[in-house]
GUPA-894367 format. One line per field, with one value per residue (C-alpha): residue number from 1; residue in one letter; x, y, z. Coordinates in Angstrom, 3 decimals. Last residue first. Layout:
GUPA-894367
nr <- NUM; ...
rest <- A; ...
c1 <- X; ...
c2 <- Y; ...
c3 <- Z; ...
END
This chain:
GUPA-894367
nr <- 161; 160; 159; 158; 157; 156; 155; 154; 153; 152; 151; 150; 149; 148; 147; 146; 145; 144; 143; 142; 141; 140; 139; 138; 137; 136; 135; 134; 133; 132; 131; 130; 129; 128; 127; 126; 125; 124; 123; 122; 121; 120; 119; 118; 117; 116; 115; 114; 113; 112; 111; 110; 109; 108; 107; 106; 105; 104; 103; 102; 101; 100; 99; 98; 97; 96; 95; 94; 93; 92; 91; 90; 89; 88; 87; 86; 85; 84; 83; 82; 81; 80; 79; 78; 77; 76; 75; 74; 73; 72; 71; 70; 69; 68; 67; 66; 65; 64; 63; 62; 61; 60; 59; 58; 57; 56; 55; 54; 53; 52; 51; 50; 49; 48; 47; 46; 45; 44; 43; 42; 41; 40; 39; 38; 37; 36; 35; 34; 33; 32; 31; 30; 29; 28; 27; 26; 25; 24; 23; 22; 21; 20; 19; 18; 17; 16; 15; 14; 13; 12; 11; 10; 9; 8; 7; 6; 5; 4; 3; 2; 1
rest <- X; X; X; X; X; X; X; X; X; X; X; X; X; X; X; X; X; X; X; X; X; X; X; X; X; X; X; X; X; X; X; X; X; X; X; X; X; X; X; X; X; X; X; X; X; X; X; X; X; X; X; X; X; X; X; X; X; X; X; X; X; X; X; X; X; X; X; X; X; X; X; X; X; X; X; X; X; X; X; X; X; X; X; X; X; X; X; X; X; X; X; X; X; X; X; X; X; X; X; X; X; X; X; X; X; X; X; X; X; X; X; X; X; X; X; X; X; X; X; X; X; X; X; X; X; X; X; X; X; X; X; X; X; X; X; X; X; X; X; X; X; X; X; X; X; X; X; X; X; X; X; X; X; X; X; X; X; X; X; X; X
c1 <- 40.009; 38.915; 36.536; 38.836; 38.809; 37.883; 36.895; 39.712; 42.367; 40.750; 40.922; 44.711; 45.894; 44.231; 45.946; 49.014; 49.327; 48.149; 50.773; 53.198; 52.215; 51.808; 55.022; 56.686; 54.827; 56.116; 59.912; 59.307; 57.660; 60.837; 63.624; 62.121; 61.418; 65.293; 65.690; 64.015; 66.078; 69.456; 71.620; 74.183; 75.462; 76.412; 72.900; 70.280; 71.285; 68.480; 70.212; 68.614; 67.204; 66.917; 63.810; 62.493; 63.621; 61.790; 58.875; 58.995; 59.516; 56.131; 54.121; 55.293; 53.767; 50.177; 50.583; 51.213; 49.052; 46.123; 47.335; 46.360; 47.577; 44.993; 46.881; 46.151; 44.409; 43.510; 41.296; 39.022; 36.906; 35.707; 37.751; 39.514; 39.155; 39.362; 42.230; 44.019; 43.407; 44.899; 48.289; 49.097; 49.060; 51.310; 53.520; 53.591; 54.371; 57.142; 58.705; 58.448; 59.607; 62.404; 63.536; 63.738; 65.652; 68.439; 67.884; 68.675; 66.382; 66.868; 69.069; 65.971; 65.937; 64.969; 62.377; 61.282; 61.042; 59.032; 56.609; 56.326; 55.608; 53.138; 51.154; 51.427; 49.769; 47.202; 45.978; 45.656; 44.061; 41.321; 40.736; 40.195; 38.124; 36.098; 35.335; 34.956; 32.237; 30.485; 28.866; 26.512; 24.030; 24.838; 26.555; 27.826; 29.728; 30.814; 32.094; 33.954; 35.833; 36.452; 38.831; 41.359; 40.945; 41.562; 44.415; 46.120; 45.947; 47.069; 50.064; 50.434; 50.142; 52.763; 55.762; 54.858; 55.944
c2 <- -25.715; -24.454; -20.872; -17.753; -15.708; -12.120; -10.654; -13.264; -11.771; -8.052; -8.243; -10.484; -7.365; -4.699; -6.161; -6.714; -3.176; -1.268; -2.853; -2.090; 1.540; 1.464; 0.231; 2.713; 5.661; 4.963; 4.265; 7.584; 9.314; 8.453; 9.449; 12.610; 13.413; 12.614; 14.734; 17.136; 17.981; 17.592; 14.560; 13.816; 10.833; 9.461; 7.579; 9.665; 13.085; 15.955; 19.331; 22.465; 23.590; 27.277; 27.514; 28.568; 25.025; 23.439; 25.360; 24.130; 21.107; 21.326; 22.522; 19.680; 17.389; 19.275; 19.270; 15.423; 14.730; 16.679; 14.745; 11.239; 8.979; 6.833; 3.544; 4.780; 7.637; 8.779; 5.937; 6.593; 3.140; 1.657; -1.582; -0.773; 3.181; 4.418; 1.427; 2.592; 6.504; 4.841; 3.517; 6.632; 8.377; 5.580; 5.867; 9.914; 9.647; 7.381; 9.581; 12.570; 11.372; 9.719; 13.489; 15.229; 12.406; 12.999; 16.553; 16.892; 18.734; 21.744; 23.564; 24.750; 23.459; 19.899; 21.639; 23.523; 20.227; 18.540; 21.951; 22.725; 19.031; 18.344; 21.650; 20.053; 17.128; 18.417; 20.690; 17.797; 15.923; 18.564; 19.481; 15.703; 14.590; 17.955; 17.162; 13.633; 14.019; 17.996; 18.386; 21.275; 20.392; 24.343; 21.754; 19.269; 21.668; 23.889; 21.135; 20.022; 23.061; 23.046; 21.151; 21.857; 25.252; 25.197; 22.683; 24.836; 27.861; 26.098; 25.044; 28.823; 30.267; 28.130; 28.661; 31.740; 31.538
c3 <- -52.009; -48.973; -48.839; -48.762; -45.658; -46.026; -43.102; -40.898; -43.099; -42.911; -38.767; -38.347; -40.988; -38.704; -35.284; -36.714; -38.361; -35.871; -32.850; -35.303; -35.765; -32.199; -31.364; -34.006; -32.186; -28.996; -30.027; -32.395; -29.756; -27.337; -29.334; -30.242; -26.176; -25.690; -28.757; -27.455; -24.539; -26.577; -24.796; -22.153; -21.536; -17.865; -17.572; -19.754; -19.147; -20.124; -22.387; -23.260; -19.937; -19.647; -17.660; -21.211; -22.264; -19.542; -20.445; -24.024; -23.156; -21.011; -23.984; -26.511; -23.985; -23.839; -27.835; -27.983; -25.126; -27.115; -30.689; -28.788; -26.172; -24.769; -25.962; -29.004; -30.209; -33.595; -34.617; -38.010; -38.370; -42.017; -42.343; -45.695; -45.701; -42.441; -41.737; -44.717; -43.705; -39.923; -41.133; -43.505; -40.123; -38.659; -41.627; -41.731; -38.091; -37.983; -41.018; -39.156; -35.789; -37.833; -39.713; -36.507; -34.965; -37.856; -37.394; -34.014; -31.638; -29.890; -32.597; -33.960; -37.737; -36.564; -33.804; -37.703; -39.901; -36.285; -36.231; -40.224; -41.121; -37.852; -39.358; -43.049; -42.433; -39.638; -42.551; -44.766; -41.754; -41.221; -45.180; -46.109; -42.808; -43.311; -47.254; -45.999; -43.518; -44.314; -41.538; -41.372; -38.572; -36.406; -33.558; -35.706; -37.694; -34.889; -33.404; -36.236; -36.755; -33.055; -31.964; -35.014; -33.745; -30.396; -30.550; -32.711; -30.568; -27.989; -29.826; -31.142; -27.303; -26.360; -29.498; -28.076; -24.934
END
């Protein structure tokens, strides 16, 4: 229940740091984009390195969620930077469904659930989850990356020879 109370936690605060700036008209844009997503950084590094640490979740998948992440994070400063938008969502899913997600395996595990079966093989709860985030996350990342070079080429086409 902990693990819980600190994911909720989380999402309260990283909520409302900018909130609270907008609301009392101290914003502070790229000082509060640098701090948020530097804290972000090493939160999602503590939580995947510590479900690879757990037992419940292999390391090798461990390890892929956080490499898929760090590249699709990566992904959107170069599309804050280059093209000028910050997306954190896609396809509707955004750090919220992530934490609201993380929440119900962690229920399933208190239930005493450690293992899920995919057809006749058996697998470690979060790694089915793992498995699935980086699948998700690597389509996105792809997804990203087509759609943002096909944007700068078309930006910055160069006149005929």
């Amino acid at each position: 229940m902990l693990v819980i109370g600190f994911l909720i936690m989380n999402w309260f605060g990283d909520s409302l740091d900018g909130t609270l700036a907008r609301v009392r008209n101290r914003q502070r844009p790229r000082y509060g984009f640098y701090v948020d997503h530097v804290v972000d950084m090493f939160g999602t590094f503590f939580l995947l390195g510590g479900l690879g640490l757990s037992g419940f979740m292999s390391h090798s998948v461990a390890a892929g969620l956080i490499l898929v992440y760090f590249m699709l994070s990566i992904e959107v400063y170069l599309t804050t930077y280059t093209i000028g938008t910050f997306h954190l969502s896609f396809w509707k899913f955004s750090p919220t469904e992530l934490r609201i997600l993380l929440c119900i395996g962690n229920l399933v595990l208190l239930a005493g659930q450690v293992r899920g079966k995919i057809g006749d093989r058996e697998f470690l709860l979060f790694d089915i989850g793992g498995i699935a985030g980086i699948i998700g996350m690597t389509a996105m990342l792809l997804w990203a990356v087509y759609r943002h070079t096909v944007h700068l080429y078309n930006e910055e086409r160069l006149p005929p020879q």
